[in-house]
C-alpha positions as CSV (number, residue, x, y, z in Angstrom):
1,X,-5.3,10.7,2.6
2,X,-6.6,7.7,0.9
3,X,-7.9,4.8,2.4
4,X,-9.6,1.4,0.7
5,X,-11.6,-1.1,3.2
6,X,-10.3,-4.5,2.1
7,X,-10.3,-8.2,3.7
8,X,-11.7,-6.6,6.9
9,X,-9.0,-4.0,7.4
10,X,-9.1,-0.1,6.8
11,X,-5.7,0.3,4.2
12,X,-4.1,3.7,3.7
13,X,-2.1,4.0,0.5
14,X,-1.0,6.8,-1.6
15,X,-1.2,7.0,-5.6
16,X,1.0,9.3,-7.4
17,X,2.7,9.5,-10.6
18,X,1.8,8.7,-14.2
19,X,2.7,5.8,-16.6
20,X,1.8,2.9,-18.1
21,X,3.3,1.2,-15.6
22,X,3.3,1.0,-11.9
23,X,5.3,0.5,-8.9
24,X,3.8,-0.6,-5.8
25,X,5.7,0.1,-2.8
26,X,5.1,-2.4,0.3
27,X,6.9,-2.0,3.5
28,X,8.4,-4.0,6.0
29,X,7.5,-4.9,9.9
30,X,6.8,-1.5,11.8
31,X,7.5,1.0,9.0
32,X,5.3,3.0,6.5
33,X,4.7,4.4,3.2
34,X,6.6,7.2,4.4
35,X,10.2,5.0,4.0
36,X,9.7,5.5,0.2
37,X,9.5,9.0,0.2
38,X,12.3,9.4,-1.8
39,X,11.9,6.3,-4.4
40,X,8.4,8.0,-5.2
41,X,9.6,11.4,-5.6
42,X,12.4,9.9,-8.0
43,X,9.8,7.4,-10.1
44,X,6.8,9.3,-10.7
45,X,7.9,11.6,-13.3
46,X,7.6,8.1,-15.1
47,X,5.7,5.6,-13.2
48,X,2.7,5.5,-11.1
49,X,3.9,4.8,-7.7
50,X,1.6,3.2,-5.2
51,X,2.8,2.6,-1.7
52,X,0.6,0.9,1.4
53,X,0.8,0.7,4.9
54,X,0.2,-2.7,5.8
55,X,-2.8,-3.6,8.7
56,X,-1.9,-2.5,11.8
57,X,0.9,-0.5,11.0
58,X,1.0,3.5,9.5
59,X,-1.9,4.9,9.2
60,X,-3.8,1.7,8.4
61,X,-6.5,0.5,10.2
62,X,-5.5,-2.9,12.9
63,X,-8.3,-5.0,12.9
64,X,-8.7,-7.7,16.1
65,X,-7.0,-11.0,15.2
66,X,-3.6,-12.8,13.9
67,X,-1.5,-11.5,10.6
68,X,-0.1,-13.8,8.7
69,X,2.1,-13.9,5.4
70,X,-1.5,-15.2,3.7
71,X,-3.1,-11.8,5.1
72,X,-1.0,-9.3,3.7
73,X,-0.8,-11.4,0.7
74,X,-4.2,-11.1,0.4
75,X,-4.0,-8.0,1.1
76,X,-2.0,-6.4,-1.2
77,X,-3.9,-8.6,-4.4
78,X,-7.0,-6.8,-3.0
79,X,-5.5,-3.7,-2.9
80,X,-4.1,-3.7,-6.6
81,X,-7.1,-5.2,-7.7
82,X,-9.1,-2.4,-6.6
83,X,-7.0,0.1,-7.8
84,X,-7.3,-0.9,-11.5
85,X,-4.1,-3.4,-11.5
């Protein structure tokens, strides 16, 4: 399992695949990367797929305080920054 500390949270993702181009998977409230089980096993053939659990929710970390929209967008920039995107 792979995990990236970013914005104050502890974020699980997953990166599979291959391509040039990639696909980042993000969830809605109270799910998990595991919803796109099937889109992944389908895409990466041809695409890197990346898929996130959001902060407090998965297997991600849920640091003390309020989420907002701002927070996960945050969030998810961090998180494809860091991982070369």
């Amino acid at each position: 399992m792979a995990y990236l500390d970013l914005n104050g949270a502890r974020l699980h993702y997953t990166d599979t695949g291959s391509g040039d181009v990639a696909v980042v998977f993000s969830h809605g409230l109270l799910f998990s990367t595991e919803m796109f089980a099937e889109q992944i096993a389908h895409l990466k053939a041809n695409y890197r797929c990346i898929a996130y659990d959001h902060r407090g929710q998965g297997q991600s970390g849920a640091p003390e305080g309020e989420y907002d929209m701002d927070t996960l967008t945050g969030d998810a920039a961090a998180l494809i920054t860091a991982l070369g995107g």
